[in-house]
C-alpha positions in Angstrom: 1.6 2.6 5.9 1.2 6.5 6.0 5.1 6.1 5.1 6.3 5.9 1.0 7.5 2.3 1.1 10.0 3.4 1.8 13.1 3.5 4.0 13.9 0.7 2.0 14.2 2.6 -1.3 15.7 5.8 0.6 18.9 7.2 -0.5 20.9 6.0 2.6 19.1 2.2 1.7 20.2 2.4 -1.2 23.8 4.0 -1.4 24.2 1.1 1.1 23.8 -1.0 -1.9 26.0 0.6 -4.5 28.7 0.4 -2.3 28.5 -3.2 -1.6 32.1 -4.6 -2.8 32.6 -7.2 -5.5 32.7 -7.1 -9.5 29.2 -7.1 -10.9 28.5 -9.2 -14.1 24.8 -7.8 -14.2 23.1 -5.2 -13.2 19.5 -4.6 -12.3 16.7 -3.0 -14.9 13.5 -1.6 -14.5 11.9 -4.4 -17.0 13.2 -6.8 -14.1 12.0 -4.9 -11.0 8.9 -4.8 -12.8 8.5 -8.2 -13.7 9.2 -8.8 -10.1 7.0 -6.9 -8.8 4.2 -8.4 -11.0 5.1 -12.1 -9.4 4.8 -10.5 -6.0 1.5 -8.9 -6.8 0.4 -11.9 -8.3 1.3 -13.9 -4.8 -0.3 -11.0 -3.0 -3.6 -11.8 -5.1 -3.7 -15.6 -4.4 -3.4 -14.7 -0.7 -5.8 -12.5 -0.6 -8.2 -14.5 -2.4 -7.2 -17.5 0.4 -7.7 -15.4 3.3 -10.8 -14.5 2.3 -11.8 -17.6 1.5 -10.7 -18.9 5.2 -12.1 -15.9 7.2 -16.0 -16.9 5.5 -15.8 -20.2 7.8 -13.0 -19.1 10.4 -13.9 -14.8 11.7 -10.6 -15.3 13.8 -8.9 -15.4 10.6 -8.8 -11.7 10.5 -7.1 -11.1 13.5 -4.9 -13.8 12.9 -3.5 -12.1 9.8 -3.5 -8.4 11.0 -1.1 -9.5 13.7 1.1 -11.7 11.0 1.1 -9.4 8.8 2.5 -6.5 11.4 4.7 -8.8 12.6 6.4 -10.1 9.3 6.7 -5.9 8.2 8.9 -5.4 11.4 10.6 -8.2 10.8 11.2 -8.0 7.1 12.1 -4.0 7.6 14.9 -4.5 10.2 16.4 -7.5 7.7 16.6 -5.5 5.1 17.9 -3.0 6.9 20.8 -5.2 7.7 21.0 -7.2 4.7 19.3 -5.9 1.6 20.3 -9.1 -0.6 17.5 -10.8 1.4 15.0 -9.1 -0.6 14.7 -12.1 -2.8 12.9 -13.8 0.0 11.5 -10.4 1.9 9.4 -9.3 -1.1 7.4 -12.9 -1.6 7.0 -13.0 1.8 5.7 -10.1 2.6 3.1 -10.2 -0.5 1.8 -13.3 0.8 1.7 -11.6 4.6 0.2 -8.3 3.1 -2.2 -9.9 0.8 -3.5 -12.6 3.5 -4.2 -9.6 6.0 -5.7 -7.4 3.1 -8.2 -10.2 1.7 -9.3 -10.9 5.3 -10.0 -7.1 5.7 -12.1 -7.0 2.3 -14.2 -9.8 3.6 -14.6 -7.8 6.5 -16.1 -4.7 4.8 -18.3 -6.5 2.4 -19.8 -8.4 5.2 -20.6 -4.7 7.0 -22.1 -3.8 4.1 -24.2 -6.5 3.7 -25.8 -6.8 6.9 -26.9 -3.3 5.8 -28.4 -4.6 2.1 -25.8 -3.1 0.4 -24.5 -5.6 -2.8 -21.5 -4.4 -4.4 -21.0 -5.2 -7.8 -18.3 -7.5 -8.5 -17.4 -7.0 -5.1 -15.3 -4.4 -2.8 -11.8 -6.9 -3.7 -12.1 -6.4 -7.5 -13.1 -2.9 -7.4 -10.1 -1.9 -4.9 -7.6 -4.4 -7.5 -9.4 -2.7 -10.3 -8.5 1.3 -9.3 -4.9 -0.1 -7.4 -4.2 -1.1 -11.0 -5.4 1.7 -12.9 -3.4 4.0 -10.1 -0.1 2.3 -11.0 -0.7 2.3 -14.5 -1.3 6.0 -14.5 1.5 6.7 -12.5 3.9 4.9 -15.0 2.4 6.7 -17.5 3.2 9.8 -16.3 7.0 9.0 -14.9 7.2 7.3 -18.5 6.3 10.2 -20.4 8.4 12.7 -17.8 4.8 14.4 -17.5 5.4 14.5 -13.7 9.3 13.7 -12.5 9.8 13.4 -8.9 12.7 15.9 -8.3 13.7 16.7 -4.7 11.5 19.5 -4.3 8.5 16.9 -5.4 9.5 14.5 -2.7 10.2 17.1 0.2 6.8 18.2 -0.5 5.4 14.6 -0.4 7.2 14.1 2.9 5.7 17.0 4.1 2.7 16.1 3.6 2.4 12.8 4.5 4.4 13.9 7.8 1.6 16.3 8.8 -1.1 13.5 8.1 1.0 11.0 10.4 0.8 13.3 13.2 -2.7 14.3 12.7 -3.5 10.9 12.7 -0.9 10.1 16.0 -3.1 13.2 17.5 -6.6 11.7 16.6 -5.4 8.1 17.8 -4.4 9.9 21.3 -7.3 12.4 21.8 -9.9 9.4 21.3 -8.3 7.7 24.2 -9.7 10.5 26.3 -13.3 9.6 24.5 -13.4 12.2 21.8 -15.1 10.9 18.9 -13.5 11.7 15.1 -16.7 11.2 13.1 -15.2 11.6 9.8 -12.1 9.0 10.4 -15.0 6.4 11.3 -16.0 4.1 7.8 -19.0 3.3 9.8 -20.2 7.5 10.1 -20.8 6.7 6.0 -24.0 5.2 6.7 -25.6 8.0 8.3 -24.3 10.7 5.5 -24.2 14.1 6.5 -20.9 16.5 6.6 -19.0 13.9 8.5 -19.7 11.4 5.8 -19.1 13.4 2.9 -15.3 14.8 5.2 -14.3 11.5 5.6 -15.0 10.7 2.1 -12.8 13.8 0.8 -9.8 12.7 3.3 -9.8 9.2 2.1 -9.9 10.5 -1.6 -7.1 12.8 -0.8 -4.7 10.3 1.0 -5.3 7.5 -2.2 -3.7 10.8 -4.1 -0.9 10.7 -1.7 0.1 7.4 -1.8 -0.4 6.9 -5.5 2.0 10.4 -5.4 4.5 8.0 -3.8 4.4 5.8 -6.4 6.2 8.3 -8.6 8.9 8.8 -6.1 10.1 5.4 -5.4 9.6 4.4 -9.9 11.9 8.0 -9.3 14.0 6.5 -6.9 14.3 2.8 -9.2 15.6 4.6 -12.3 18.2 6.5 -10.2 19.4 2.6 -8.1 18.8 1.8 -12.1 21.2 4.4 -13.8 23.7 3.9 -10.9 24.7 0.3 -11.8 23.0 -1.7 -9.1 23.3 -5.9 -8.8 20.9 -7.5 -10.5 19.9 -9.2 -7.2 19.0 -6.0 -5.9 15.7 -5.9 -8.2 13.7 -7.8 -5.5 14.5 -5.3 -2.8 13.4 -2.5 -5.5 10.1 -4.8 -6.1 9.5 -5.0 -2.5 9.5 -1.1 -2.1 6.9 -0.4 -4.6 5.0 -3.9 -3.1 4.3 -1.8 0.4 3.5 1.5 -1.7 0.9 -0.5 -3.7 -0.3 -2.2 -0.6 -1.2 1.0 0.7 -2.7 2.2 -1.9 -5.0 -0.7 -1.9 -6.3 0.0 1.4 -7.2 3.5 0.7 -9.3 1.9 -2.2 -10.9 -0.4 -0.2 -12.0 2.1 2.2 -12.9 4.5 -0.6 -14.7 2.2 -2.7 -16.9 0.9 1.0 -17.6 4.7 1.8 -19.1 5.3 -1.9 -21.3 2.1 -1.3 -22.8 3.1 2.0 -22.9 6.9 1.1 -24.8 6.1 -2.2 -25.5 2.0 -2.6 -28.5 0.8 -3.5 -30.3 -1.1 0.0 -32.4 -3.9 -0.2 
């Protein structure tokens, strides 16, 4: 997830897809990539809402989706890697996967923060939804407006970027195998405040930026599929990019939005 969505919207993905043979009566647009994308997210938010209903009277729910929801990515990446007409049935499925995995995970967080007296207002779900949703619709603003276009040097940078964090985060993984603690990559070091709180805090702000930056890339990356004539039927696969972009972006509010509440929420 510290990748854009997206091999599936990368330029190989999709010149795969212009080059596909056969007359095409319609092409695809962004209105219907977005509207797509909006029935996806609105699958993603029914899932969620299920899974975390289920994982209040089944714990093992949690676990249950983290593994289906890995599993179905894989799955889904290497089929659309062969076959990118099956995003009509990729991008629903993977909403539901995604969304099961991230209400379970949002159950999970609130519950930590409970059993320390901390009560989130309206709840760590809604105010994840609520900043994924003013992300996106900030970053359309800005692509809409050409206030910020995501030109090649833009997305090298990006990819720089976000290729650094992987492998500080691969390096991190691997050195705490040997037992050496990364306070500040810890949600639970937010409790106790201090400089590893307040680091981990900045780092999680600073990744949402990145992966809301990605969001400009891949609405980029749409208008050019857009302006190059692409089936109509390819607007799922398009949908199903920004669906795994926005799912990260999610996260990084979730764990944003549990840090502020044990760095500075109100205890019983």
């Amino acid at each position: 997830m510290l990748q854009s969505s997206n091999p599936v919207l990368s330029d190989q993905s999709l010149g795969r897809i212009l080059a596909m043979p056969g007359a095409r009566s319609d092409t695809a647009s962004v209105q219907g990539v977005m509207a797509k994308t909006g029935f996806c997210t609105v699958l993603a938010v029914i899932a969620g809402a299920v899974g975390y209903t289920v994982a209040q009277t089944y714990p093992p729910m949690f676990m249950i989706s983290m593994i289906a929801s890995l599993v179905v990515s894989l799955v889904l990446f290497f089929v659309l890697m062969a076959k990118p007409t099956a995003g009509i049935i990729a991008a629903p499925v993977y909403s539901i996967a995604q969304g099961l995995f991230l209400g379970c995970v949002s159950l999970l967080l609130e519950q930590i923060l409970a059993s320390r007296g901390i009560k989130v207002a309206g709840g760590l779900a809604l105010q994840a939804f609520v900043i994924t949703g003013s992300v996106m619709a900030t970053m359309l603003a800005l692509h809409t407006f050409n206030i910020i276009r995501a030109g090649p040097r833009f997305q090298s940078v990006i990819a720089v970027v976000t290729g650094g964090l992987c492998i500080a985060m691969l390096i991190c993984w691997v050195i705490s195998l040997f037992g050496v603690r990364m306070p500040f990559l810890e949600l639970g070091e937010a409790f106790k405040g201090g400089s590893a709180a307040w680091i981990g805090l900045g780092l999680n702000a600073a990744i949402l930026v990145l992966a809301s930056l990605w969001l400009l890339v891949d609405l980029a990356q749409i208008d050019e599929a857009v302006a190059a004539g692409a089936p109509k039927s390819m607007e799922w696969l398009l949908a199903f990019g920004l669906m795994v972009t926005l799912a990260w972006v999610y996260l990084e509010a979730l764990k944003l939005a549990f840090r502020i509440a044990a760095m500075f929420g109100d205890r019983k």
